[in-house]
N, C-alpha and C positions, 0 to 999 in steps of 0.2 A: 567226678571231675568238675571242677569251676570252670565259667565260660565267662569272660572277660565281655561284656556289655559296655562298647564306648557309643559315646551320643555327643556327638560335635550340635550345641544347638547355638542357634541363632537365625531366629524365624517368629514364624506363628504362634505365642503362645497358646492357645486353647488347643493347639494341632500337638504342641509337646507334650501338655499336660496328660492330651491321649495317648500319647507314645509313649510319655513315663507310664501310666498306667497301667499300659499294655505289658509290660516289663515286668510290674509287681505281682498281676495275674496270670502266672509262670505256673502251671503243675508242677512244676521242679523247681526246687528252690535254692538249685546248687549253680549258682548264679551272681555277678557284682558289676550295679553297673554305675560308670562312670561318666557325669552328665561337666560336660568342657566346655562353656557358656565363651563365644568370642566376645566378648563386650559389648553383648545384645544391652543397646542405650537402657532397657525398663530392666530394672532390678529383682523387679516383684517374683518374676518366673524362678529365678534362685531361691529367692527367699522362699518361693512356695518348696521347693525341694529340699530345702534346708529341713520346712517345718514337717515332713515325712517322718524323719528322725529313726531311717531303717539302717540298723549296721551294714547292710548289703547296697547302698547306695552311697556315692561321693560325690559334691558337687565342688568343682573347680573351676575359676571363672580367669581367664589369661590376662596378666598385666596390659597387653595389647591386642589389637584385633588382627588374629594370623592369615585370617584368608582360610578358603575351601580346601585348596594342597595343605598349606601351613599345620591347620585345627587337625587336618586328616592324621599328619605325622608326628604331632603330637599326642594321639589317641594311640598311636602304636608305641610311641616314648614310653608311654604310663603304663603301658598294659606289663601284665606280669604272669597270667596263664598261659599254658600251653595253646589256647583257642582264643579267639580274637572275635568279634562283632564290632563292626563301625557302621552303626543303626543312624538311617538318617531322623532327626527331631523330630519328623511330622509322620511317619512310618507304624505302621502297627505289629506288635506280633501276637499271632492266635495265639492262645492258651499253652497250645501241646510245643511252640516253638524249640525250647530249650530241650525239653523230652526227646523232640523225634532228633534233636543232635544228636543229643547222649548218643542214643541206640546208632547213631550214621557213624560217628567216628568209632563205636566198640566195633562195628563191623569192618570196618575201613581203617583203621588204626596209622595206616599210614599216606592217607589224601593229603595233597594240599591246600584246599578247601573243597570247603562241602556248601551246595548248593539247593536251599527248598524248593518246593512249587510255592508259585506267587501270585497272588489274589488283586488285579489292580485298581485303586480306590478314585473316586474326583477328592474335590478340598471336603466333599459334605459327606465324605463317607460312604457312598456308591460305588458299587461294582461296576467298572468300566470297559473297553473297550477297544480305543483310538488305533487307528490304521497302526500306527508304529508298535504297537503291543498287540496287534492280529501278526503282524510281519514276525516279531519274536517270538510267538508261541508256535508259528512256522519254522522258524527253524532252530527252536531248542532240540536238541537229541532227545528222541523218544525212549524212555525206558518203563518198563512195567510197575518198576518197585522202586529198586534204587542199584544204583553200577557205580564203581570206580572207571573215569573214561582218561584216556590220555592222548598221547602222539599227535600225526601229521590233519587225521580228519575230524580230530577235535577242533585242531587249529584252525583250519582252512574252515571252519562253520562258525568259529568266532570272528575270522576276519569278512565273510561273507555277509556278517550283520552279528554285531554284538546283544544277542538275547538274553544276556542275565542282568540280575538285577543288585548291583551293588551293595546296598543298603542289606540285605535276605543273607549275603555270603557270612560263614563261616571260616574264617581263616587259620591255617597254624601260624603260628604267631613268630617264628622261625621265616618261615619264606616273608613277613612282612617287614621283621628286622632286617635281615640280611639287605633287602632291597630297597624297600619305603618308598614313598612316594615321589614323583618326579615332578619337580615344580613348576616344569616346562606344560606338565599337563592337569588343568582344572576339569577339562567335562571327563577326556579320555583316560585319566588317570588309572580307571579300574581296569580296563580295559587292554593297558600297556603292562598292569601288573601280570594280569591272567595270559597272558601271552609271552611275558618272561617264565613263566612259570613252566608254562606249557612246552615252551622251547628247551628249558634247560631238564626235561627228561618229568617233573612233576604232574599229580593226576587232581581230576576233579571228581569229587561224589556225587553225585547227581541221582535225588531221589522224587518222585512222584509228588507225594502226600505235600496237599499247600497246608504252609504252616504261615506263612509272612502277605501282609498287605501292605503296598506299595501305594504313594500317593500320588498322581500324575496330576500335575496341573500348573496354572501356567505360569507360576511363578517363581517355579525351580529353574535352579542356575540352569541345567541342559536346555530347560523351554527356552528362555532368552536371547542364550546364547547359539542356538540354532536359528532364532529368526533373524540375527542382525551379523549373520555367517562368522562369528566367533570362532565356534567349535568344529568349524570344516576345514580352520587354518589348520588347527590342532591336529586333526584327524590325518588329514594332508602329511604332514611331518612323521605324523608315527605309521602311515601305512610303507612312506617309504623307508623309512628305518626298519619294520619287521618285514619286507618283500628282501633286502638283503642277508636279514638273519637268515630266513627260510632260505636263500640262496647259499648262503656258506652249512647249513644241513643237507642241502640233495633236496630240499620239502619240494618239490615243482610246483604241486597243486596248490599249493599254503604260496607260494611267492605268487604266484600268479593272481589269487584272492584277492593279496595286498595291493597288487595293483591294479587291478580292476576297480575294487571295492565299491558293486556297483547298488547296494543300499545305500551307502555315506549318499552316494552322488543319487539314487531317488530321493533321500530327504532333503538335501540340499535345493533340489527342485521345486519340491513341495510347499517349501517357504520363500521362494523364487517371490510367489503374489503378493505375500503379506509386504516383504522388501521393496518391492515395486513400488503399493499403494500407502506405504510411509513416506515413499522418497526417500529412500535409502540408498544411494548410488553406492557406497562404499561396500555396503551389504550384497546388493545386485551383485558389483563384480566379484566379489568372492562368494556368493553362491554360484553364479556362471561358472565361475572361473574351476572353481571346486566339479560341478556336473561333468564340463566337457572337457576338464584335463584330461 
């Protein structure tokens, strides 16, 4: 089976360059990935993927610059396997990445995406830490190996705090057509998918073995937009949109989740200070405003 590799870049070049890398040191080689350049200003980073010259690599650069929603739905536009990856440019994947799919989806045959264990990196390539990713490794679902998970108490533990990590997901590439991305959401987007997903009867694989390293650091759209309360409007919107789905299901516990959703409103907290000591009055009230709704 081919596994459709998109890489929305437009970032760090030395951080892509490891990401493409990461990509070409695949033990499996049944694999194509698709590097969608937003009209990152410096050229060179193309040109260097041009000069690869691997049939198994495409590089495509967009007339214009789509934005984070935009780039994301055009990587589903392009894609043409049955499996999907929307890897973020500065993101790494271990060696066995592509492998241990293979073997999640022969098992699982009918997931709607599959989910690795994730390894989380600083910009320099260090195994990290940070409160927010102690919080998610709390509450990702424990499993031994690997499970098909689905229904109400999958949900209600995504909406309790979103613990997966974007960028690591395997997708069918069916449920990403069908639905695609919602322009209304840049940070939550993944997050609104998995939760349509989830609600309309689809499962998640979720297996043990970390294959995928994630880059956290402060540069990424989420860090940003968490300190200057961007993404707690967002969040705001979508809790109350899926507390009425879980309502028109019978979900109790899942509506209720949504509207608590009392991680959103810890981190919204958390960056209360940094807001403060910018002078960011705008930020202030919409992280308040976001806690003690």
């Amino acid at each position: 089976m081919t596994i459709d590799i998109m890489m929305p870049f437009y970032g760090d070049p030395t951080l892509f360059r490891q990401a493409v890398r990461s990509v070409l040191g695949q033990t499996s080689s049944d694999w194509h990935l698709t590097v969608l350049d937003d009209c990152y200003p410096d050229r060179a980073p193309g040109e260097w993927v041009r000069s690869l010259d691997d049939p198994r690599v495409t590089y495509l650069r967009n007339a214009e610059n789509l934005g984070v929603t935009g780039n994301f739905q055009r990587s589903v536009d392009l894609s043409s396997a049955d499996h999907v990856v929307i890897m973020g440019c500065d993101d790494l994947m271990l060696p066995d990445y592509v492998e241990s799919l293979e073997k999640a989806i022969r098992a699982f045959p009918d997931g709607s995406y599959y989910h690795p264990g994730v390894d989380v990196i600083d910009a320099e390539g260090r195994s990290v830490m940070p409160l927010a990713d102690r919080l998610k490794a709390l509450l990702r679902p424990k499993v031994a190996d690997i499970a098909e998970l689905r229904g109400e108490a999958l949900t209600v533990g995504l909406l309790r705090g979103d613990w997966a990590y974007f960028p690591s997901i395997c997708w069918r590439r069916t449920e990403l057509v069908d639905r695609g991305f919602r322009p209304e959401f840049e940070v939550a987007l993944d997050l609104a998918l998995q939760l349509e997903i989830l609600m309309d009867g689809g499962s998640l694989v979720l297996f043990s073995q970390t294959t995928f390293r994630y880059r956290r650091h402060s540069a990424s759209v989420s860090s940003w937009t968490a300190a200057n309360g961007a993404r707690f409007e967002e969040e705001a919107a979508l809790f109350a949109e899926f507390a009425e789905r879980a309502d028109q299901l019978g979900w109790k516990k899942a509506a209720r989740a949504a509207r608590v959703h009392v991680t959103s409103r810890m981190n919204a907290l958390t960056n209360l200070v940094g807001a403060i000591a910018q002078r960011d009055g705008a930020g202030v009230r919409t992280l308040l405003g976001h806690a003690l709704r």
